[in-house]
N, C-alpha and C positions, 0 to 999 in steps of 0.2 A: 364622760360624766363623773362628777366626784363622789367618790364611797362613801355613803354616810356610816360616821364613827362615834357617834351619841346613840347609843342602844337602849332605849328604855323598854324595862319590866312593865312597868303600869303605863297602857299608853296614854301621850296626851289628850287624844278624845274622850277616855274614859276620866281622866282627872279633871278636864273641864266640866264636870257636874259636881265638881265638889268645887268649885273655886269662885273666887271671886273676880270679877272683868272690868280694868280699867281702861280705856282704850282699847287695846289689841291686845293686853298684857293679862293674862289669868293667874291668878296667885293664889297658892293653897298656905297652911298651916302649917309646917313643917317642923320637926324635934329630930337636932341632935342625939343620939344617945351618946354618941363618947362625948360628947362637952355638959349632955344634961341641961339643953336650952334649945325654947320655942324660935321658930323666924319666920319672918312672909317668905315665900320661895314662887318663883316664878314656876309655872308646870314644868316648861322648856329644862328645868335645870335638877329635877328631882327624879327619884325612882329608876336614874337610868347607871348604865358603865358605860366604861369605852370599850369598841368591840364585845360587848357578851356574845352577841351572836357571829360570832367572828374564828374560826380555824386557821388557823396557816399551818398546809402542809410544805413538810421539809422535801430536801429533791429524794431521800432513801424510802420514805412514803410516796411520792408521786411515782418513784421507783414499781413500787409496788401494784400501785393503781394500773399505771398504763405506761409502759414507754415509749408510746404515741406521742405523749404529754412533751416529752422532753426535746423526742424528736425534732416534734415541730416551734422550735425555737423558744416552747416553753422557759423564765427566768428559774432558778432552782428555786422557788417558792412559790406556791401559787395560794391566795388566800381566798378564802371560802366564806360566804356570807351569807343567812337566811335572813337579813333585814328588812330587802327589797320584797320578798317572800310573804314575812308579814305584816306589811304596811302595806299589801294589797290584798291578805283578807282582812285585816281590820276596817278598809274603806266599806265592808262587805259587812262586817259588824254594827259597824255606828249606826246605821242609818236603823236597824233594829233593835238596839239596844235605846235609841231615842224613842222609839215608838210606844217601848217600853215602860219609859218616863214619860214620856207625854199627854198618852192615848190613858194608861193605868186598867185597859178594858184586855183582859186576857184572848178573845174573841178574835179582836182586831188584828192579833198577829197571823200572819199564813204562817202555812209547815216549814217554810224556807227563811222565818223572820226566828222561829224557832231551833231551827237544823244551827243558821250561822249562831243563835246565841248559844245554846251548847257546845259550837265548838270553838268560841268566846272560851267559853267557862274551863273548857278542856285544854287548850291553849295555854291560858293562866298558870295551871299547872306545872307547865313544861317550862314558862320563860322566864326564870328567876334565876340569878346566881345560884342557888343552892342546886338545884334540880339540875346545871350545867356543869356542881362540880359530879356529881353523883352519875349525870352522866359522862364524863372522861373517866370519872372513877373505872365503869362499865366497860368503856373504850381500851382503857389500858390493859386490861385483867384480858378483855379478848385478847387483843395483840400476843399479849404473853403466853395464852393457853393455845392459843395458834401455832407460835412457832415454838413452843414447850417448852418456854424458859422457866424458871423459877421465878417468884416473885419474892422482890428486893423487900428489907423489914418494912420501909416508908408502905410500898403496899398492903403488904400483910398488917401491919398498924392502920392504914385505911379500911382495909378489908374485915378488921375488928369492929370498926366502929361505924362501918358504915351501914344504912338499913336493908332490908329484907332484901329489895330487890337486887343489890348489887350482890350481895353473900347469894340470892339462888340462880344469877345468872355465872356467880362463878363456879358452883356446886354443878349448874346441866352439862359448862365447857368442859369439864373434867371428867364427866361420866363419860 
């Protein structure tokens, strides 16, 4: 089966309530910021990167994990994906979050039409570029305090300006 490698932040189930539908073709409103111009943008092609949710670990990392890994005929890369992950609970979302919109009656939802939409909403949080560099930021700064290196100025100049959470999870490794 082929990997999918269009990772979208905003999924397209949730952007088809904002869209318009011609055919089979959903099309939102979209703005540039770097060029500072409006366009129709098909869902399929907006809100997403290639690979965001996407790892490749190197062979001195899988090193580290298992050398099980390597043994058994592992290539010296193995790439890591949580896409399939969450396009299987957003199947789990949609159909509450339309209930949502459809129904407009708070009642109508069960606990479990509720549970998936908060962790809808919790999700959101997590899956953006920003939130994935912040977490490597996290990733890195462990590694380091792991095996006690120092951190190189690019980190420490991360580690300045990055928010709260990355500064006290590097503040607990070092107590």
């Amino acid at each position: 089966m082929k990997r999918a490698v269009r990772h979208h932040y905003l999924p397209q189930f949730y952007l088809k309530n904002f869209a318009n539908q011609k055919k089979n073709v959903y099309q939102i409103h979209a703005y540039d910021l770097k060029l500072a111009k409006g366009f129709a943008a098909n869902i399929k092609d907006v809100a997403l990167e290639i690979d965001l949710y996407t790892a490749t670990l190197d062979e001195d990392c899988l090193r580290e994990i298992s050398l099980d890994l390597l043994k058994q005929g592992m290539a010296n890369k193995l790439i890591v994906t949580c896409e399939d992950g969450l396009s299987e609970m957003e199947s789990k979302f949609a159909p509450a979050l339309n209930k949502v919109i459809e129904v407009v009656n708070p009642l109508a939802l069960s606990v479990n039409d509720y549970t998936y939409i908060a962790t809808f909403w919790a999700n959101m949080i997590l899956r953006n570029p920003s939130a994935k560099e912040t977490i490597e930021n996290i990733l890195e700064l462990t590694r380091k305090a792991v095996k006690g290196e120092k951190l190189t100025s690019k980190l420490k100049k991360q580690l300045n300006h990055s928010g709260n959470l990355v500064k006290m999870t590097w503040l607990q490794l070092m107590d």
